[in-house]
N, C-alpha and C positions, 0 to 999 in steps of 0.2 A: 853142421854136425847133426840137430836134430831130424833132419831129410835122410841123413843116413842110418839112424835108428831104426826107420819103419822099413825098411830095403830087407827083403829077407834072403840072408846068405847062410843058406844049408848045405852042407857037405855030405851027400849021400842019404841026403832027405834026415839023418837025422842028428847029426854033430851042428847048430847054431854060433858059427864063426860073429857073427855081427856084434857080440861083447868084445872077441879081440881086437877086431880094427878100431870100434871106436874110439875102444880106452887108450890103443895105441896112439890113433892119430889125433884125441884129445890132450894126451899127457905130451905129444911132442911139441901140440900148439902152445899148450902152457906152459912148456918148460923152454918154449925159445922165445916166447913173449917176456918171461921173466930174464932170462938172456942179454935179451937185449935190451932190456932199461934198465939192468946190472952193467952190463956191456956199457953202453953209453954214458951213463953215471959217470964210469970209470977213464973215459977217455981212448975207447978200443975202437977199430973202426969195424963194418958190420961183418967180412968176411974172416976176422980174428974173432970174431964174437962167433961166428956158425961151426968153425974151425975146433976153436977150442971148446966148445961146449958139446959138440956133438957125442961125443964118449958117456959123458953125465946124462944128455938126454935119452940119447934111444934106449944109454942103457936103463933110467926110471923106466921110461916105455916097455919094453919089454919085460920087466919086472911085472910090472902093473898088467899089463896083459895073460899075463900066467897066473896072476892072484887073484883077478876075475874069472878065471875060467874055475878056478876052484869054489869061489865064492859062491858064482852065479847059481847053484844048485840047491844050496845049503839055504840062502836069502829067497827062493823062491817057494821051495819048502814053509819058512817060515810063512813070508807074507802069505801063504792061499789060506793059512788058518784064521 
């Protein structure tokens, strides 16, 4: 994930997509990691575990990718003072 941080993905040279994917594809790594040691705990096998948890995750994912895009303005704002 860090490699993909510094990767710069601009859209029309000025909208910075690279807060959406990461947060996206960090919140879906975390959210099927926890998944699946909830998952297993439980006694589920792995594709009942991707199956059922997929609604929960993308949808955090996609939550989280929209409250960074709001975020990311406001915290930069901040941080350059």
């Amino acid at each position: 994930m860090r490699m993909l941080i510094h990767v710069p993905l601009k859209i029309g040279g000025k909208v910075d997509i690279n807060p959406i994917i990461t947060t996206f594809l960090s919140t879906v790594v975390s959210g099927y990691t926890f998944a699946i040691i909830v998952g297993t705990m439980n006694g589920l096998e792995l594709p009942v575990i991707f199956v059922t948890y997929a609604v929960m995750v993308f949808g955090t994912a996609t939550f989280n990718a929209i409250l960074v895009q709001i975020l990311t303005p406001l915290l930069r704002k901040v941080l350059k003072k």
